[in-house]
C-alpha positions as CSV (number, residue, x, y, z in Angstrom):
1,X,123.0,115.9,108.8
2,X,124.5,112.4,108.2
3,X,127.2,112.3,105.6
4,X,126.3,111.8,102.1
5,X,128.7,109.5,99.4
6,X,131.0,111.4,97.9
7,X,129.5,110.8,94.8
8,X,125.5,111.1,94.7
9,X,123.7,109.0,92.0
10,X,123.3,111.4,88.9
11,X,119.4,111.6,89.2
12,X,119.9,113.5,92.4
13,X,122.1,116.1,91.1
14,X,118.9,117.4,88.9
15,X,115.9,119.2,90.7
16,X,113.6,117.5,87.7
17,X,113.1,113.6,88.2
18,X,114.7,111.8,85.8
19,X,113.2,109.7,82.8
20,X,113.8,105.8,84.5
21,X,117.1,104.4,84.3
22,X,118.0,101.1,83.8
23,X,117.2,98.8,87.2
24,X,121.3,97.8,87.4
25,X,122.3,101.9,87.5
26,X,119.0,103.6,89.4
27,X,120.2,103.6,92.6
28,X,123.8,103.5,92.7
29,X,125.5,104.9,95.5
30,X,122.1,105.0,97.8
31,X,121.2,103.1,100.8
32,X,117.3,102.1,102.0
33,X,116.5,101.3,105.2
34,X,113.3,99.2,105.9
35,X,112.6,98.8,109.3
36,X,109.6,96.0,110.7
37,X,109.4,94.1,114.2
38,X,110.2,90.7,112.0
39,X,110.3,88.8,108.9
40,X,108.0,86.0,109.3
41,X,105.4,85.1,107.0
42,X,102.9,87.8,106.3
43,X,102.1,90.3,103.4
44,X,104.5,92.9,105.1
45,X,107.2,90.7,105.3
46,X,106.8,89.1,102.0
47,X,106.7,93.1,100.5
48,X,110.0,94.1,102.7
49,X,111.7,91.0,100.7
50,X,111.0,92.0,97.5
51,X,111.3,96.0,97.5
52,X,114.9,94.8,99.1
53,X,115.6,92.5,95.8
54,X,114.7,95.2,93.4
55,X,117.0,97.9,95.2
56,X,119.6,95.6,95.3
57,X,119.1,95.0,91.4
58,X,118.3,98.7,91.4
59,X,122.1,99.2,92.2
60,X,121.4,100.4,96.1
61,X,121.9,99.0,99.6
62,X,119.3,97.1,100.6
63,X,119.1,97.4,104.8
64,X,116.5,95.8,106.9
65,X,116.2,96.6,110.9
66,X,114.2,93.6,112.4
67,X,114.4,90.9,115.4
68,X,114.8,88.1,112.9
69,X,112.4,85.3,111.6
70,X,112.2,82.4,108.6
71,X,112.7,84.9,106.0
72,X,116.2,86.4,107.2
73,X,117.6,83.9,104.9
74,X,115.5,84.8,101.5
75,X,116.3,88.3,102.4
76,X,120.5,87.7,102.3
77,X,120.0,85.2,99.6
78,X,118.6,88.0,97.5
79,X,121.5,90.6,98.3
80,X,119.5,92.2,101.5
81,X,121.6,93.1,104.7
82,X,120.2,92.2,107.6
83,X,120.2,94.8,110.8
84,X,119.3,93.0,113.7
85,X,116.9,95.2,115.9
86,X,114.4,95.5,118.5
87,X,111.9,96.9,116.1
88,X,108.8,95.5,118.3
89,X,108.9,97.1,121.2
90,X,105.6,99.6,122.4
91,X,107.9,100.9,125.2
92,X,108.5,104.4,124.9
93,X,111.5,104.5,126.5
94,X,112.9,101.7,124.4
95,X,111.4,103.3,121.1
96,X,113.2,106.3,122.0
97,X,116.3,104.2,122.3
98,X,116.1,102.8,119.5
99,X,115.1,106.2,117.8
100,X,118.8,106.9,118.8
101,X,120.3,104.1,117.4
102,X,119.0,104.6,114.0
103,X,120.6,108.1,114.3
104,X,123.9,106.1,114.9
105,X,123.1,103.4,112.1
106,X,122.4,106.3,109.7
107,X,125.9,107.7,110.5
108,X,127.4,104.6,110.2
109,X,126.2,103.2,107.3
110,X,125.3,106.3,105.4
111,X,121.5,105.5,105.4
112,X,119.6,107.8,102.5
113,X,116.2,107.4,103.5
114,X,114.2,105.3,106.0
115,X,110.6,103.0,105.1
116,X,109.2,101.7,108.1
117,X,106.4,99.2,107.5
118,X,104.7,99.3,111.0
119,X,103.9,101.5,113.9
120,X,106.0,100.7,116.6
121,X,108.9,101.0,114.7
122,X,107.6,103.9,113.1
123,X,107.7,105.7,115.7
124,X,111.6,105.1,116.0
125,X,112.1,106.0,112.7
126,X,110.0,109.1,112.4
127,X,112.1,110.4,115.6
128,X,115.1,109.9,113.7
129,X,114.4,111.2,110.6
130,X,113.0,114.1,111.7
131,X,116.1,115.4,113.8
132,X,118.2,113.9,110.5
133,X,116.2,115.7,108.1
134,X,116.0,112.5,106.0
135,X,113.4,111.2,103.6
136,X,111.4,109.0,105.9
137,X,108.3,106.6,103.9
138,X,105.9,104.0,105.5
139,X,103.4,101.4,104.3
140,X,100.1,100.9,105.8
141,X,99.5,97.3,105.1
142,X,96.6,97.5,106.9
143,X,93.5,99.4,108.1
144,X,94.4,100.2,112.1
145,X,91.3,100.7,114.1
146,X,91.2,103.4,116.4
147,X,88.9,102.8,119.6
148,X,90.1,105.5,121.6
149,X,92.1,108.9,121.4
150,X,95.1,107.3,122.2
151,X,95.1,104.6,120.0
152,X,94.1,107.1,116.9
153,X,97.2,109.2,118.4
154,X,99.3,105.8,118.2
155,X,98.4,104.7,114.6
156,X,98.9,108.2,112.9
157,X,102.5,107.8,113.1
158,X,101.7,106.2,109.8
159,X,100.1,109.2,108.7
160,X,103.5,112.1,109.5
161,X,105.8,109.7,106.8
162,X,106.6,112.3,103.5
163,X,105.2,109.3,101.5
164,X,102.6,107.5,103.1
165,X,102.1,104.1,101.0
166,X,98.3,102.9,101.6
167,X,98.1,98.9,99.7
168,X,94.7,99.8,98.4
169,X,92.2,102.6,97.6
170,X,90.0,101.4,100.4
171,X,93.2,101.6,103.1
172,X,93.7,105.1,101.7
173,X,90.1,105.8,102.1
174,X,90.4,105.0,106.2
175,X,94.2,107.2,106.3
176,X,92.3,110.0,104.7
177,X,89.3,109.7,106.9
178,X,91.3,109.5,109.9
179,X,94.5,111.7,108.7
180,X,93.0,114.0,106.4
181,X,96.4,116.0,106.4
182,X,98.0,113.4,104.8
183,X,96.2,113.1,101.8
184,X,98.7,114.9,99.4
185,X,101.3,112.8,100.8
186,X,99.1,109.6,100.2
187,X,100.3,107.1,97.5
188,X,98.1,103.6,96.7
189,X,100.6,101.1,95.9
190,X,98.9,97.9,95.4
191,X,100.4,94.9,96.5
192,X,102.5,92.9,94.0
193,X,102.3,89.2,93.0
194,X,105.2,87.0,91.9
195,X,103.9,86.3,88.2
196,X,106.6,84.1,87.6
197,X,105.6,81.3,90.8
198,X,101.7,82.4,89.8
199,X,101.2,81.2,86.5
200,X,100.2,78.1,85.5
201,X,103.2,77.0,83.5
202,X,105.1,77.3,86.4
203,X,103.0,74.4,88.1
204,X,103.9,70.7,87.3
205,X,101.4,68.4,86.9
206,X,103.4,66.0,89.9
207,X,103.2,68.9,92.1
208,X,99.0,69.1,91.5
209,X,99.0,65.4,91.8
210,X,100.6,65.7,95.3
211,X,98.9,68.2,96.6
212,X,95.5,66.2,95.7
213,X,97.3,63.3,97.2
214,X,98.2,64.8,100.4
215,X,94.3,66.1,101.2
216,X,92.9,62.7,100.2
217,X,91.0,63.8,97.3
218,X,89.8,61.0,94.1
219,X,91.0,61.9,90.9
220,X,87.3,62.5,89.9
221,X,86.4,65.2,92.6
222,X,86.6,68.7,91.9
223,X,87.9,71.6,94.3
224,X,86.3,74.3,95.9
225,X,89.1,76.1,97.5
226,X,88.9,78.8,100.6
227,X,92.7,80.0,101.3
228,X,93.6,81.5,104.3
229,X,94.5,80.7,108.1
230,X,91.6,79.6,110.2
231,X,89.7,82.6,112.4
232,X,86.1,83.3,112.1
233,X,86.5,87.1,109.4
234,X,87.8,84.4,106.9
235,X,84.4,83.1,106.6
236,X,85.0,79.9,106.6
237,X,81.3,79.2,107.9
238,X,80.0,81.0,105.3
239,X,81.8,78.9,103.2
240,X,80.3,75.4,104.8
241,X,76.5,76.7,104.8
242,X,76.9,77.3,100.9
243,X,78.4,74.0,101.0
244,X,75.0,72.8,102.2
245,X,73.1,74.7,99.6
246,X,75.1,73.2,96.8
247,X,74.8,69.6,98.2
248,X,71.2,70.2,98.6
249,X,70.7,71.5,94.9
250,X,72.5,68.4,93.9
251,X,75.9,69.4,93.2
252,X,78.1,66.5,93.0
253,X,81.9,65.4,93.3
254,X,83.0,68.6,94.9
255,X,85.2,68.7,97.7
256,X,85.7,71.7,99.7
257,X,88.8,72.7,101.1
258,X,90.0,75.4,103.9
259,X,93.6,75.6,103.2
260,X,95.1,77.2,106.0
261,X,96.5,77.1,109.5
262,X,94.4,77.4,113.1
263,X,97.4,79.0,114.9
264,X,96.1,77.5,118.3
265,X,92.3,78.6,117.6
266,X,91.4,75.0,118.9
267,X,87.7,75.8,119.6
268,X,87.1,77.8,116.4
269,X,88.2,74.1,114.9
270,X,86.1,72.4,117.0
271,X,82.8,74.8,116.0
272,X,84.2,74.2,112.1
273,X,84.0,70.7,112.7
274,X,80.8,70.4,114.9
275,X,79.2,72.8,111.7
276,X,80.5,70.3,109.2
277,X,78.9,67.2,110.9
278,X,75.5,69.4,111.5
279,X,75.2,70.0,107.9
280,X,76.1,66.3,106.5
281,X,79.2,67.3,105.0
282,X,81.5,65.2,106.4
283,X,83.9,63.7,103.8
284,X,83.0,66.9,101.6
285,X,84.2,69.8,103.5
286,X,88.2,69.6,104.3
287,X,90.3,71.1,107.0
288,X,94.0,70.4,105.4
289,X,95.9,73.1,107.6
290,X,98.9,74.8,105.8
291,X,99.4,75.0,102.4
292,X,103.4,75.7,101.5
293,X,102.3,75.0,97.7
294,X,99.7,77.7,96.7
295,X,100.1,77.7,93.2
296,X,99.9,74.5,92.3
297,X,96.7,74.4,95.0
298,X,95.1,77.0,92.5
299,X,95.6,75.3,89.8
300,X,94.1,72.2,91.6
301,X,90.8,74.0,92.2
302,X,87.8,74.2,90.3
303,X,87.1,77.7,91.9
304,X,88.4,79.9,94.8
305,X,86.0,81.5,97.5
306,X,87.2,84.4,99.6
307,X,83.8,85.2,101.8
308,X,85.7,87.3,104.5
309,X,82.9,88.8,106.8
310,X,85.4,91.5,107.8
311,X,87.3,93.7,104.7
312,X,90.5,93.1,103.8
313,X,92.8,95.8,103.6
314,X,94.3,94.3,100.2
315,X,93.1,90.5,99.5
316,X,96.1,88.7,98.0
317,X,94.7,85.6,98.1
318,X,92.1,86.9,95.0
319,X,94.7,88.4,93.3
320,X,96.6,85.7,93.0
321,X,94.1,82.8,92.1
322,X,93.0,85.3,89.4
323,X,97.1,85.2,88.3
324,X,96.6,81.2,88.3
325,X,93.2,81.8,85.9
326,X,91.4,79.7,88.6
327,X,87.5,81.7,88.7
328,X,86.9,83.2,92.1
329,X,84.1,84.6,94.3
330,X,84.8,87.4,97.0
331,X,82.6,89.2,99.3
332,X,81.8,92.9,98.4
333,X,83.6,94.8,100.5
334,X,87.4,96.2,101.4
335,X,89.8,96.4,99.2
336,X,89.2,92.5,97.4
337,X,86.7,94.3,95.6
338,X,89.2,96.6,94.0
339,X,90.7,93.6,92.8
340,X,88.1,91.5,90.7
341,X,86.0,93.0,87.7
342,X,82.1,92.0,88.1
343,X,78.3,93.7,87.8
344,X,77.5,96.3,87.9
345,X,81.0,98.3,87.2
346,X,81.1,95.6,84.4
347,X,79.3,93.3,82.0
348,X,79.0,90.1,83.1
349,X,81.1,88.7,80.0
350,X,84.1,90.8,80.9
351,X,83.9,89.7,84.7
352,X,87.3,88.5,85.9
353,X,85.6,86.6,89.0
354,X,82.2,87.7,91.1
355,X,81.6,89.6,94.3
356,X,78.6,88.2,96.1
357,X,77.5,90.1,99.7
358,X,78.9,89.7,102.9
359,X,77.8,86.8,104.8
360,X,75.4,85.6,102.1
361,X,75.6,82.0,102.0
362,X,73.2,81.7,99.2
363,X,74.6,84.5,97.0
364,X,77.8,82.4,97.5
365,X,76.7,79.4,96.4
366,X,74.9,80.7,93.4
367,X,77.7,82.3,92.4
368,X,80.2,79.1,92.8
369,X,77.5,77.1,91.2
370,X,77.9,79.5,87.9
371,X,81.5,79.6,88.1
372,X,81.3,75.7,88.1
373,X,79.1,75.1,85.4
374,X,81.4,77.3,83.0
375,X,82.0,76.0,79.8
376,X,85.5,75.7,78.9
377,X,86.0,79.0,75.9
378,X,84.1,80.5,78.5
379,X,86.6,79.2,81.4
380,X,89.0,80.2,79.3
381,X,88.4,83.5,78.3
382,X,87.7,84.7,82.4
383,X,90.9,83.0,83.3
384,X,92.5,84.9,80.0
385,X,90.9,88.4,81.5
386,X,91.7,87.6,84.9
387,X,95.9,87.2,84.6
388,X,95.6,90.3,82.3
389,X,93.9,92.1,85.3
390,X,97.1,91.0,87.6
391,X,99.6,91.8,85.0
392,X,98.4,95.3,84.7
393,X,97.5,95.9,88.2
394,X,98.5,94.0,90.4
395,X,102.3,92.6,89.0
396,X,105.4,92.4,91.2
397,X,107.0,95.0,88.7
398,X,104.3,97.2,89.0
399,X,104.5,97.8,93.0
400,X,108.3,97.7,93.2
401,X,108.6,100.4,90.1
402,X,105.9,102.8,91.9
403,X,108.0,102.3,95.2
404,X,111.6,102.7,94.1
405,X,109.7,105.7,92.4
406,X,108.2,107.0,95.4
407,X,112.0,107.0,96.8
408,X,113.2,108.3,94.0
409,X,111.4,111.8,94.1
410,X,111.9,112.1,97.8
411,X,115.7,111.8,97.8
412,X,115.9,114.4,94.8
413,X,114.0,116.6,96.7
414,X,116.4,115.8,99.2
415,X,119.2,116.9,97.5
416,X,117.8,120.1,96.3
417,X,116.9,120.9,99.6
418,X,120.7,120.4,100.6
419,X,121.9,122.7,97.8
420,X,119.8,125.6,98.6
């Protein structure tokens, strides 16, 4: 076993968990270890950054094993240390290297318990952990397909963690039809949104005014926003036929924007475009690439549509537009359902956004066409509902306090084991 501090953190000297300290004293004296191939952009990513800020303000070490990437800096900025590590690798004689060189790192640096966030890397870990006897968590942040034995054999690495963290109830759903071991080990932690950048009094009206600027949009014209990068599950077809039924019912002075990047789909653009020019909306329907300014680009849209033909595993985009009180129509399916109040489990007054079905281009534009036409108490009141929703649900707080949680019980259980 690796050494432990000479003094453990009080909560771990008690077999019962502990009524919640105060975030500066929770953790003192202990030392996470998140491990994922790298910290670029993505919801992973963003979710390794911010469970490292609140154990840092927690009291604990905050240690990340990756190969680098654009967020390295946010991560030391905010009191994470940063491990460099070959945490991609499918080799297995490299992931078995590298299983070994957590063992050392966990020596060295008196590691308490290890949260690995993808599979390769998983595997690492759970090789380590398991000849440490240490607390060992992971994160789906997605549902893995499994198209053969092997790959199934692959993913359910995922599945062996002593807390295994699904980001929705409908990722949960696949683990427990795939791993149905795992299900008293399961945990849904929903993703968490930054309420303090997602709220409309955190947007300028400048910043609007150069975002509308930027995408060559009239002060007159409202928004119809689809965030997210540019493949065909977005939807972003669906998007352009309902663009067409709109135009064609005589909706006027509506743009319609796809806010996000190809990366190097070329003829996927080129089909967009070709689609756009078909239909006569040229001029209406906008490919603006990458959007580094996502709040204020909610609160420059009349409404948000999310028509993803494939399910998302957790659909931040909805969750945050709703955090912005901007109304928003998702297809019904995955987890972005979980996520916005409508019909049926609802009446339609308490709604916090619709759901309209996959792939239904006229269902979609019905339903923009009503968020639209909204009067403004009635604008108000959804976009009222709809940050309540977040707050409650869906909050930064809310998915870092059910984590360091989550932690918390493993590493008294820990401990007790130790004493026995």
């Amino acid at each position: 076993m690796p050494q432990q501090p000479a003094s453990s953190p009080d909560f771990l000297r008690s077999s019962r968990p502990p009524a919640r300290r105060p975030k500066e004293e929770r953790f003192a004296g202990i030392t996470v270890l998140q491990i994922i191939p790298a910290l670029d952009a993505g919801g992973a990513e963003r979710t390794t950054i911010d469970i490292a800020d609140a154990l840092t303000r927690a009291g604990a070490r905050a240690l990340v094993a990756t190969e680098g990437g654009r967020l390295v800096g946010e991560l030391q900025a905010r009191g994470g240390l940063w491990i460099p590590f070959n945490a991609s690798t499918k080799n297995p004689l490299r992931i078995w290297g590298n299983a070994k060189r957590l063992e050392r790192l966990v020596r060295e640096e008196k590691i308490d318990l290890i949260h690995a966030r993808s599979r390769a890397p998983a595997w690492s870990a759970r090789l380590a952990t398991k000849r440490l006897e240490l607390p060992f968590v992971t994160t789906y942040h997605g549902a893995y397909s499994a198209s053969s034995a092997w790959k199934k054999r692959y993913n359910g690495v995922m599945a062996e963690a002593d807390i295994v963290i699904a980001n929705s109830n409908f990722t949960a759903a696949t683990i427990k039809e795939n791993w149905p071991e795992a299900a008293e080990r399961l945990r849904v932690i929903h993703r968490g949104t930054d309420l303090t950048a997602f709220t409309p009094a955190s947007v300028s009206f400048e910043r609007v005014e150069a975002l509308r600027k930027a995408w060559n949009i009239a002060p007159h014209q409202r928004i119809v926003l689809l965030p997210g990068r540019l493949t065909a599950w977005k939807g972003q077809r669906v998007l352009i036929d309902a663009a067409a039924i709109m135009k064609q019912k005589g909706l006027e002075d509506t743009v319609f924007v796809l806010a996000g990047d190809a990366q190097g789909r070329d003829g996927y653009v080129s089909d967009l475009n070709a689609r756009i020019a078909e239909r006569g909306l040229k001029g209406l329907v906008l490919l603006v690439g990458h959007c580094s300014d996502m709040p204020a680009a909610y609160l420059s849209a009349a409404a948000v549509a999310i028509p993803s033909t494939s399910p998302e595993a957790f659909g931040r985009t909805a969750v945050e537009a709703q955090a912005m009180g901007c109304p928003v129509v998702v297809s019904d399916h995955g987890a972005t359902s979980e996520t916005v109040l409508a019909p049926p489990e609802i009446v339609g007054n308490l709604r916090t956004g619709w759901r309209t079905a996959v792939g239904d281009a006229d269902a979609l534009a019905e339903a923009l066409m009503e968020a639209l036409t909204l009067g403004a108490s009635a604008r108000d009141g959804l976009a009222a509902r709809a940050r309540a929703h977040v707050e409650a649900h869906f909050s930064l707080d809310v998915m870092c306090n059910a984590t360091l949680d989550a932690y918390a019980e493993l590493l008294i259980e820990s401990r007790k084991l130790r004493e026995e």
